[in-house]
C-alpha positions, 0 to 999 in steps of 0.5 A, spaced: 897 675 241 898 668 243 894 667 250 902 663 252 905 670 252 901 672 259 906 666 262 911 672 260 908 677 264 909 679 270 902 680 273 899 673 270 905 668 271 908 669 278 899 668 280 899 662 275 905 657 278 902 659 285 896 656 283 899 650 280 904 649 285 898 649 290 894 644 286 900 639 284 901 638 292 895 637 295 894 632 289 901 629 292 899 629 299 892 626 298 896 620 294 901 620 298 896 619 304 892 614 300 898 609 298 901 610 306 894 607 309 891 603 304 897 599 302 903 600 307 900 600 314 897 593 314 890 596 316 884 591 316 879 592 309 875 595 314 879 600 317 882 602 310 875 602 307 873 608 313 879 612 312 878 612 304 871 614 305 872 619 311 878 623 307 874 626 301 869 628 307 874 631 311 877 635 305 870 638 303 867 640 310 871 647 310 868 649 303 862 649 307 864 651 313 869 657 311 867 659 304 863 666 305 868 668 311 874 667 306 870 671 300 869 677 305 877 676 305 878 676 299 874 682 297 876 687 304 883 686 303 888 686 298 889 679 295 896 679 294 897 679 301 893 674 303 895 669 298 902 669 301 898 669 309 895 661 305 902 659 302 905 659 309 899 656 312 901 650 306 908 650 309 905 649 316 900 644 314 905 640 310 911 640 316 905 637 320 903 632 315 911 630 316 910 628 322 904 624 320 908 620 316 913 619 319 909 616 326 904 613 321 898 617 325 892 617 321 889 622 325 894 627 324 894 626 316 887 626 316 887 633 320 892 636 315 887 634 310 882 638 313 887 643 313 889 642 306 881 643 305 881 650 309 887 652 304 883 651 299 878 654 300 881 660 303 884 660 296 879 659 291 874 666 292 882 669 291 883 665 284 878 667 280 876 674 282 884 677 282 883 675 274 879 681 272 883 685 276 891 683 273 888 681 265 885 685 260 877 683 258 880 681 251 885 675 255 880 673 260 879 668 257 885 666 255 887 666 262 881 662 265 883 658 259 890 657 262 889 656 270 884 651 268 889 647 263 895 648 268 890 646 275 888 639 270 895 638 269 899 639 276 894 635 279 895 629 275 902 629 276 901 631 283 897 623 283 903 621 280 909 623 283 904 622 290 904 615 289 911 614 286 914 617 292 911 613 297 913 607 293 920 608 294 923 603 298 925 605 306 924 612 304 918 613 302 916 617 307 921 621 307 921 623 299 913 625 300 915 630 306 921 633 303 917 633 298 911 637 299 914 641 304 919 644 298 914 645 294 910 649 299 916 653 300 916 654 293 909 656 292 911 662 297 916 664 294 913 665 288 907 668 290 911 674 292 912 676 286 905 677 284 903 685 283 898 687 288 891 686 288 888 692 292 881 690 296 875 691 291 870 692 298 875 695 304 869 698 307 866 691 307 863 690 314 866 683 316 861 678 318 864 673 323 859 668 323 859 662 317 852 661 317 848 667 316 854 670 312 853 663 308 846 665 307 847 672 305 853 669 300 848 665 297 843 670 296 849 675 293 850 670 288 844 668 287 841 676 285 843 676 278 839 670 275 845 669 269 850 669 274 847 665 279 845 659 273 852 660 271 855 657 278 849 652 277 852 650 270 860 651 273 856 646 279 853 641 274 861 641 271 863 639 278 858 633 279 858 630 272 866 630 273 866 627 281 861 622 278 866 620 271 872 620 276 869 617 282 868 609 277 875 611 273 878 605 278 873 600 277 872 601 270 879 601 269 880 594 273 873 591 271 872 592 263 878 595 261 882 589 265 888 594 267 892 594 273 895 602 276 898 604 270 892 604 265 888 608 271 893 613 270 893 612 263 885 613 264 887 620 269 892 623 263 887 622 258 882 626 261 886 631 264 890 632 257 884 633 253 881 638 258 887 643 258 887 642 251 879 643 250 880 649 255 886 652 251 882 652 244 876 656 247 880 662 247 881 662 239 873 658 238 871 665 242 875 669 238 878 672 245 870 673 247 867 671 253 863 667 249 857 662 252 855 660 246 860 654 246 857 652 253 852 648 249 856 645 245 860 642 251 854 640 254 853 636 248 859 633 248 859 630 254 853 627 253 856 624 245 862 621 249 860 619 256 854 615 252 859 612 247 862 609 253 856 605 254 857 602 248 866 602 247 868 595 250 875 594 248 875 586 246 880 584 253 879 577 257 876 580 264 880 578 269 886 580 267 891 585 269 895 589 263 899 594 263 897 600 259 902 599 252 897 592 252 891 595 253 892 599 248 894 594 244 887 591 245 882 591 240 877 598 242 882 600 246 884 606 242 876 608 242 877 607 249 882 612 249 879 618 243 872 618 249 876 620 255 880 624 251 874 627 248 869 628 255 875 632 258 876 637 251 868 638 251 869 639 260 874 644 258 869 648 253 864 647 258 867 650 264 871 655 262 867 661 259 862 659 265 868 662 269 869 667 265 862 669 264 861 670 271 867 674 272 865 678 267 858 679 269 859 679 276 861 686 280 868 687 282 866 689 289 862 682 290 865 677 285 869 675 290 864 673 294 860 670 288 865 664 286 865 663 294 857 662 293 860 658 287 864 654 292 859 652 297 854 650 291 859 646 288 861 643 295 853 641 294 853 638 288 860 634 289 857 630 296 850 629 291 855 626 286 858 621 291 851 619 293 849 618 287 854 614 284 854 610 290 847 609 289 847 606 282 852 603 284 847 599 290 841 599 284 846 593 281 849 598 275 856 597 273 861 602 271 859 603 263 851 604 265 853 609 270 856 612 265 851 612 260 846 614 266 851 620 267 850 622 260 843 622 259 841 626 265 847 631 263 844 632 257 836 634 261 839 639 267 844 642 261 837 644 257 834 646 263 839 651 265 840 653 257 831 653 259 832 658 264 837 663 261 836 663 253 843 667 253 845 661 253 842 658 247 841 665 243 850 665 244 850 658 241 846 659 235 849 665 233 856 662 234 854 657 230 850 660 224 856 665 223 862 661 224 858 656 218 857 662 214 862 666 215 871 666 217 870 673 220 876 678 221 876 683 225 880 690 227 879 696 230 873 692 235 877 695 241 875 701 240 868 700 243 869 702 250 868 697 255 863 701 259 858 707 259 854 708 253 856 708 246 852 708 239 855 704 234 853 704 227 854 700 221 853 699 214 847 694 212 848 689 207 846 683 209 841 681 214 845 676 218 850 683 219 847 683 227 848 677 229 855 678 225 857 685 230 854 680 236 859 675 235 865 679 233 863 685 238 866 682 245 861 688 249 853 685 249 849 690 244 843 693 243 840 693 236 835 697 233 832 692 227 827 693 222 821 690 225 820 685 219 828 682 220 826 681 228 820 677 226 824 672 222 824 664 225 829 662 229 832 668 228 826 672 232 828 668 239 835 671 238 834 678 237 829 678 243 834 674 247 839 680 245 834 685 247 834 688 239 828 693 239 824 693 233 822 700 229 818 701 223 818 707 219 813 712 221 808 712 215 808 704 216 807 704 224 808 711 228 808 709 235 812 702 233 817 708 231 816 713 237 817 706 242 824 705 240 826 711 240 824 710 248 827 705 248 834 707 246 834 713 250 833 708 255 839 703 253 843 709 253 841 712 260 843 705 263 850 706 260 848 700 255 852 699 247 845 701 243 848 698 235 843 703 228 844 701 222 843 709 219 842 706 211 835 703 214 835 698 210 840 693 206 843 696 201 841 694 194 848 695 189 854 694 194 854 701 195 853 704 202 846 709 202 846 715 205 843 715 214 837 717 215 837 723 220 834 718 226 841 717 228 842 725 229 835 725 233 838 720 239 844 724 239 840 731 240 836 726 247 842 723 249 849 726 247 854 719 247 860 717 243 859 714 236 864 708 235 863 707 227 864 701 224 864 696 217 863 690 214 867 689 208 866 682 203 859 681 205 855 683 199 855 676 194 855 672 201 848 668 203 844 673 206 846 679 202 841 681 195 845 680 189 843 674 187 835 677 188 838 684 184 841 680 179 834 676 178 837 669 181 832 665 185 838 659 187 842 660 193 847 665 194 854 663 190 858 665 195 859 660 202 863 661 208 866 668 206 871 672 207 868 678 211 871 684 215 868 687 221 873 694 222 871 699 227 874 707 228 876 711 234 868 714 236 866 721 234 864 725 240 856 726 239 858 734 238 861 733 232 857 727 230 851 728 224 849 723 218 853 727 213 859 725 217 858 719 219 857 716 213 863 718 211 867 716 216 864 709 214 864 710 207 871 711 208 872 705 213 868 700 208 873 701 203 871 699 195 870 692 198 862 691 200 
């Protein structure tokens, strides 16, 4: 089922519009605002220069003021009903801004984007964690993909018609307030249709005070180490962008030699490739929270800001040309495939953070986590200011910033990937397995989504675990032999996943007691532990009979076993023919076609070797 399918269902699209509808007018009102004071009111350069630089500060100040009080609201109290309470105070804020522009009040307008900030800020905890609550595990993903997608586009179009609408002679205060008010009623109508949302936290003590409440926002996101270097990964995001953005006008004016219309051909083309690098995550991912495309964002970023450095489209300086000239322009069009690019990589990049961090954190406290996330991205965006304005006071023009940008993208990016190797150890897994192999699975959702469970497969090549941990959406523990756990490269994977190494008895006794210790211990905690029965790759293509070790964890821990088969790998690279065969090349066989197929679980009562191996004998079919 297409991730486009949740805009047809009811629990998603009414959630999704709202949002949009939200994004599009504060984007509209901004621009709006922005076009009164700096090009309507005859305001002295200076003037004008203190209202600019004042607006975006008076915007992120209710990030740091209010974001730990609106994630306790978010978590004590049902989530629909909030969201309604926020787009009546959006009408409000917007009949106010009315009055602004009518009057031409400057202060008024700039007290309706505090407002506006506040409303944001009350909004935000609300729209990552209602996700998990109204999507399934398989479309969470999806639909981070889609609100990601759809807030790029309504604020793009909100910029637009923002500054389109005061531009209109002798009405154009009038269109911006009609507007924006309509679109704030809209918003409120169709948020109620959004299903309920219970309260993940009812008996939340409120805590009314901001600055302790603050610090123990942050102290919630910052104790699962995962998490917490997720948001710093979601910040990063934040900071690269707000840098990027921020020279888009004097790099569109001063190299690109373009007037308004190539600055929103720049802001189009940035949000476009987001929404389109965001929407294909769900199918690189397999419908899987899957960070492993996090480092290949990461290092997207850094090939296209840097390229930018070096792409100087051949214009006259000086010049003001419309965006059909400049894309005429020799270079231009490498211009336009960079800024495409940066956003496709941003939406690679951000996109399972979120998901990752909705997936992982507890439902009671995600709400207050991404409040956490909100406060440390409000940091990081005023760092960003700074820092672009400090490269820019070094005497750096707008291609070395963004060649700077791109460099020190790449060194924070590896630190956080340095402090949490899931990271890397997803990103090499992802990309080993989707070189070698095009994977079909069925049947996977059969492994439950939470409690323990045992999972056992055939065993025919030894890239079957990092198989199973690409197409299986739930984290698994495998039990390897301990020779397969010690290969290079592959050793920093299978540690990173937690495997547990095992020898058999008569090559080391206490290796073998340890693991069963330790699966005991998996499955006590509620964990996913995955055997390979056979206790060794199969030789012929045929499955071998299990061995009793899957009996004996049974008899320690009664859980549910979930059979699953691999179906085409034997041949592949990696598998034992060619050596059964006395070849000594490589294996004949590249990116194969494979099966992963799994079975209903069989209760731990009625579950043996015997019975086991037939059931995925049976699933395995005579395909090996």
């Amino acid at each position: 089922m297409s991730q486009f399918s949740l805009l047809a269902r009811r629990r998603f699209a009414p959630f999704f519009w709202t949002q949009a509808l939200g994004a599009f007018n504060d984007n509209a009102f901004r621009n709006a605002m922005v076009m009164l004071v700096a090009f309507q009111m005859a305001l002295p350069d200076a003037q004008v220069s203190l209202y600019t630089n004042l607006a975006p500060a008076l915007f992120i100040l209710p990030y740091f003021l209010f974001s730990a009080t609106a994630g306790q609201l978010a978590e004590k109290f049902e989530k629909t009903r909030i969201i309604r309470y926020v787009k009546l105070f959006e009408i409000a804020a917007m009949t106010i801004a009315a009055v602004g522009f009518f009057t031409h009040h400057v202060s008024l307008l700039l007290v309706v984007l505090f407002l506006m900030g506040v409303h944001s800020t009350v909004f935000g905890p609300i729209k990552y964690s209602i996700l998990p609550q109204a999507l399934e595990r398989t479309e969470l993903v999806g639909g981070n993909a889609l609100v990601e997608t759809g807030t790029q586009l309504a604020m793009l179009v909100g910029m637009i018609v923002g500054n389109a609408l005061m531009l209109i002679a002798g009405y154009g205060t009038l269109a911006a307030s009609l507007t924006t008010i309509a679109i704030a009623v809209v918003g409120y109508l169709v948020s109620r249709s959004i299903p309920e949302a219970p309260a993940t936290a009812p008996g939340l003590r409120f805590n009314w005070n901001p600055l302790s409440e603050t610090w123990r926002v942050l102290k919630i996101t910052h104790a699962d180490r995962a998490v917490f270097n997720a948001v710093l990964g979601i910040s990063w995001f934040w900071f690269f962008g707000t840098v990027m953005i921020a020279q888009l006008p004097n790099y569109t004016r001063h190299v690109l030699a373009g007037d308004g219309s190539v600055n929103t051909l720049v802001l189009t083309l940035f949000s476009l490739g987001t929404g389109i690098g965001s929407l294909l995550c769900e199918r690189l991912s397999n419908k899987r929270v899957e960070i492993g495309l996090v480092p290949i964002g990461a290092f997207g970023l850094t090939v296209f800001a840097v390229d930018l450095f070096f792409a100087r489209p051949g214009v006259t300086p000086g010049l003001s040309l419309g965006w059909t000239a400049f894309l005429a322009a020799p270079g231009a069009w490498r211009v336009a495939f960079d800024l495409t690019m940066i956003g496709a990589f941003a939406g690679f990049y951000v996109v399972p953070l979120f998901a990752f961090v909705q997936s992982r954190a507890p439902r009671e406290r995600l709400s207050r986590v991404i409040a956490g996330n909100n406060i440390v991205n409000a940091v990081l965006i005023c760092i960003a200011s700074g820092f672009g304005i400090g490269l820019t006071a070094l005497g750096l023009d707008t291609p070395t910033i963004f060649l700077v940008t791109g460099l020190v993208n790449i060194a924070v990016a590896a630190y956080i990937f340095t402090l949490v190797p899931e990271f890397m150890m997803r990103f090499i897994t992802w990309v080993l397995v989707h070189t070698l192999y095009r994977i079909r699975v069925q049947g996977l959702e059969n492994v439950p989504d939470e409690g323990a469970a045992l999972v056992v497969c055939n065993h025919v090549s030894f890239m079957d675990p990092l198989i199973l941990m690409a197409s299986v959406r739930r984290p698994m523990r495998f039990v390897m032999y301990h020779r397969i756990y010690d290969l290079p490269v592959l050793h920093f994977v299978f540690r990173t996943a937690r495997a547990i190494p095992i020898a058999g008895r008569h090559e080391d006794e206490a290796l073998l007691a340890a693991a069963f210790e330790a699966i005991d211990q998996a499955l006590a905690e509620g964990e996913v532990v995955c055997i390979f029965p056979e206790g060794g790759l199969t030789k012929d293509g045929s499955i071998m009979p299990f061995r009793p070790g899957v009996e004996h964890i049974l008899a320690r821990r009664p859980v549910p076993v979930v059979p699953l088969a691999l179906r085409g790998l034997w041949g592949s690279i990696f598998s034992r023919r060619d050596t059964a065969l006395g070849r000594t090349r490589l294996p004949r066989r590249f990116w194969s076609r494979i099966e992963l197929v799994g079975s209903v679980p069989t209760p731990a009562a009625q579950a043996t070797a015997a019975s086991l191996h037939a059931r995925v004998d049976e699933l395995r079919g005579d395909r090996a």
